[in-house]
Every structure is written in structure tokens, then in C-alpha cells.
C-alpha positions in Angstrom: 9.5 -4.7 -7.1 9.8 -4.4 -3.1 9.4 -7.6 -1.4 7.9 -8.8 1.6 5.9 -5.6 2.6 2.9 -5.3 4.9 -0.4 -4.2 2.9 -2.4 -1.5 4.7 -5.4 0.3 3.4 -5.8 -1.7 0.6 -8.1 -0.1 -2.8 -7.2 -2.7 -5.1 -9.9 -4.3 -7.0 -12.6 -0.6 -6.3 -10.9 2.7 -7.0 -12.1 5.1 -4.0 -11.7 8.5 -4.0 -10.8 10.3 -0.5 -11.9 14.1 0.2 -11.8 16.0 -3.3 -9.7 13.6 -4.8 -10.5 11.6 -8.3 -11.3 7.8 -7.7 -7.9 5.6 -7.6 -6.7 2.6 -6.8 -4.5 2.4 -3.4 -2.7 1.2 -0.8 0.2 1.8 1.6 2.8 -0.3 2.0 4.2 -0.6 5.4 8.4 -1.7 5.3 10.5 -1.9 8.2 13.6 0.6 8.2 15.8 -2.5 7.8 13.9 -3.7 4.5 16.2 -3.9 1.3 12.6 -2.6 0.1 14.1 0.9 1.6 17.5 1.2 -0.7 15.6 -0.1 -3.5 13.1 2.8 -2.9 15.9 5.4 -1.8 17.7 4.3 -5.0 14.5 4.8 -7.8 13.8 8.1 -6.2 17.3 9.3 -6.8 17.0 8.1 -10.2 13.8 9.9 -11.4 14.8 12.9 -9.6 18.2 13.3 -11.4 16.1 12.8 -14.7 13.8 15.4 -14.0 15.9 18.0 -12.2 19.7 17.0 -13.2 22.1 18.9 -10.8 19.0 20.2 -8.8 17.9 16.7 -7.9 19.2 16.8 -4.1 17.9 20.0 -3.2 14.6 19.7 -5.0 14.1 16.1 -2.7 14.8 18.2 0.3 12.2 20.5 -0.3 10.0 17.7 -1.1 10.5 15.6 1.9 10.6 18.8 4.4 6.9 19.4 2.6 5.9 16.3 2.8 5.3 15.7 -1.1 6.9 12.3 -1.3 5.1 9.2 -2.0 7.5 7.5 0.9 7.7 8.8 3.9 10.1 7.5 6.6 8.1 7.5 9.4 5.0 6.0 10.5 1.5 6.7 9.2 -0.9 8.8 11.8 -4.3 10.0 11.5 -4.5 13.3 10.8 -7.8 14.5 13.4 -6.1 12.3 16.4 -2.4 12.1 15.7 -2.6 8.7 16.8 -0.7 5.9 14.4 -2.1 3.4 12.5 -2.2 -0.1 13.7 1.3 -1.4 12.0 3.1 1.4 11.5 4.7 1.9 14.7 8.8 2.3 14.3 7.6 1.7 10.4 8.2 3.2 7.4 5.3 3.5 4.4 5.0 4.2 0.8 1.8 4.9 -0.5 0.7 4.1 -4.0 -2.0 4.5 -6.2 -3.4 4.8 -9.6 -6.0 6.3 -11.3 -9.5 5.1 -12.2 -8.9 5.9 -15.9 -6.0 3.8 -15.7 -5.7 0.0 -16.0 -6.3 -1.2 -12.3 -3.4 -3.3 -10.2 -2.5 -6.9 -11.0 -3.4 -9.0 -8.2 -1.9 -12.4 -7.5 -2.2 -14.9 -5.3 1.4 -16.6 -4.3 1.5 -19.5 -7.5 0.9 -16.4 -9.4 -2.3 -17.3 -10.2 -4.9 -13.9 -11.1 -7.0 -13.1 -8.3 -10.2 -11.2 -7.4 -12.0 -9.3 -5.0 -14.4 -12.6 -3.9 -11.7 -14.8 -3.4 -10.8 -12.8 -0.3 -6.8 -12.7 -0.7 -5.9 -9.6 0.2 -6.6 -7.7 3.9 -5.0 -5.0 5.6 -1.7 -6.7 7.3 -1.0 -9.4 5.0 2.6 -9.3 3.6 2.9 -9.1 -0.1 5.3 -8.3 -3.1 4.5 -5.4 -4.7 5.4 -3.8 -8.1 5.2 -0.3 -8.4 6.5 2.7 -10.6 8.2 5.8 -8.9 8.1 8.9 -10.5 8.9 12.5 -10.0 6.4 15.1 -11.1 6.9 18.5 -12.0 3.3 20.0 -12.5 2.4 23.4 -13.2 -0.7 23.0 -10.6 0.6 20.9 -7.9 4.1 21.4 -8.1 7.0 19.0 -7.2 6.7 15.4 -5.8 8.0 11.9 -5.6 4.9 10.0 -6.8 4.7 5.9 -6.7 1.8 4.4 -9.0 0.5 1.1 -8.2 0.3 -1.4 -11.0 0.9 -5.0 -9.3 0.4 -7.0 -5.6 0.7 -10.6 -5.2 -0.4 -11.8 -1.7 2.8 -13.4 0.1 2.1 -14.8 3.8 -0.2 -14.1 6.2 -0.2 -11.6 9.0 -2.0 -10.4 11.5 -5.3 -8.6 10.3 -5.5 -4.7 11.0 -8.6 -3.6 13.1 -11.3 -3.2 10.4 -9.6 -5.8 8.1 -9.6 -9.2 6.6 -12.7 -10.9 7.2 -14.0 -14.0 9.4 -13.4 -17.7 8.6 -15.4 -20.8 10.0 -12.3 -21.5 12.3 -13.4 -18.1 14.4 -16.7 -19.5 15.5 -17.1 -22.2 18.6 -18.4 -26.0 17.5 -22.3 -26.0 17.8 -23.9 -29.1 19.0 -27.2 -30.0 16.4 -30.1 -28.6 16.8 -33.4 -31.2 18.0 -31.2 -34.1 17.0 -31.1 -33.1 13.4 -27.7 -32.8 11.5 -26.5 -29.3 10.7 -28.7 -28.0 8.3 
């Protein structure tokens, strides 16, 4: 579980697929370098690469980070065409997680733990939420070695500052309108 991470690029209720890729769910997790998120991270990734490669484990995360084949990524997130970084990732950190359509999608809760869906509107890009998620290392004939983190629960924590392109309007953002001819609001 890391706690009290910023939500960015949020699939959670829709699996989408990007490029050539199969359909998941998704999102990135934005944590500040001072997060205990971070150690927790550091510390699973150690552990499920010692599993997988024993002895080998320090070198083979090496190779992994210097290729950029880690599912966290200490840096901030930038577009690839532009180079330009995302809204809200600037001096950030981000783990990116995701699971596949043919797998059960994410639990998502509101903060009395309390199911949610996609109508009720919880979740946006740049609210802070808990997050439980499953770190593995994979060792594929095909793809080859990574750190990979699979998405499997959110639960919406406080608000924050909506991302360009995210979270959606509330009554509150429009001006008072006087009625119309006399007549109530209809």
C-alpha cells in the first residue's frame, strides 16, 4: 500500500490500450522524493528482484533502470514528441501501474471505504489517493527483464488540484444567474 500519492492519468473503471498495446487498466502515481511511498517501493523491488535473480538481483536492477524497464522511475514523467513534463510531475517521482483487461479490474474506494464507480465522479487526475499495488519482477523470454507494478486497488484520499484535461466541472464553477422573465429557475 503507498499512501498519500497524487493520481495522474487515471484508467480505472475502462481498460484503454495505448499504441500496440493490449487494453489495461492504468494510472501513474506521482510521489514526492521524500514520500515513505519511495522506501516502501525501493524495498518491494529489492525483494522481488532477489527472488527472481538471487545474487544477480543488483546488477540485473541496474540494467533495468539504465534501460528504463522499471515500473518506477525516479524522475519526472515527460511527453515523449515534446520533452516537456507533465503537469505534476515536476521535481516528482512516478510509478506507473496497470493491469490487464482479462484481469479483475482495480478496487476503487471512496475515503469511508465505501465501493465506487465511474458516475460518481471520485477520481480525477491530481487528486491524492492510497493505492494498493503488486510489484513484480519479470523475466520473459519476449520482453525480457523488468520491474513491473500491477494495479489492483485506489481509494480517493483528499482533493488536489485538477491536471489540465482532468476532473470535471461542479455548479460552484459557474456565476449566479438572475431568472429569466421573472420566472424561477426552470
Amino acid at each position: 500500500v503507498i499512501e498519500d500519492v497524487r493520481l495522474s492519468f487515471p484508467d480505472l473503471f475502462e481498460p484503454k490500450s495505448f499504441g500496440e498495446g493490449k487494453p489495461a487498466y492504468s494510472a501513474k502515481f506521482i510521489i514526492d522524493p521524500k514520500s515513505p511511498a519511495v522506501k516502501k517501493i525501493e524495498t518491494a523491488i529489492a525483494e522481488v528482484a532477489k527472488e527472481k535473480w538471487g545474487e544477480k538481483a543488483d546488477g540485473v536492477l541496474e540494467i533495468i533502470n539504465e534501460d528504463k524497464k522499471s515500473a518506477f522511475v525516479k524522475g519526472p514523467y515527460k511527453n515523449k514528441k515534446t520533452g516537456d513534463i507533465y503537469d505534476g510531475f515536476q521535481g516528482m517521482y512516478h510509478l506507473n501501474a496497470r493491469t490487464a483487461s482479462d484481469k479483475p479490474a482495480p478496487k476503487t474506494f471512496d475515503r469511508a471505504k465505501r465501493d465506487v464507480k465511474a458516475s460518481d465522479g471520485v477520481f480525477y487526475a491530481g487528486c491524492y489517493v492510497d493505492a494498493v499495488v503488486d510489484i513484480y519482477a519479470q523475466d520473459h523470454p519476449q520482453y525480457g527483464r523488468r520491474i513491473n507494478c500491477g494495479l489492483l486497488g485506489v481509494r480517493f484520499v483528499r482533493e488536489g488540484d485538477a491536471f489540465s484535461g482532468g476532473g470535471g466541472a461542479s455548479a460552484d464553477d459557474f456565476a449566479d444567474l438572475e431568472p429569466a422573465d421573472g420566472n424561477d429557475f426552470i
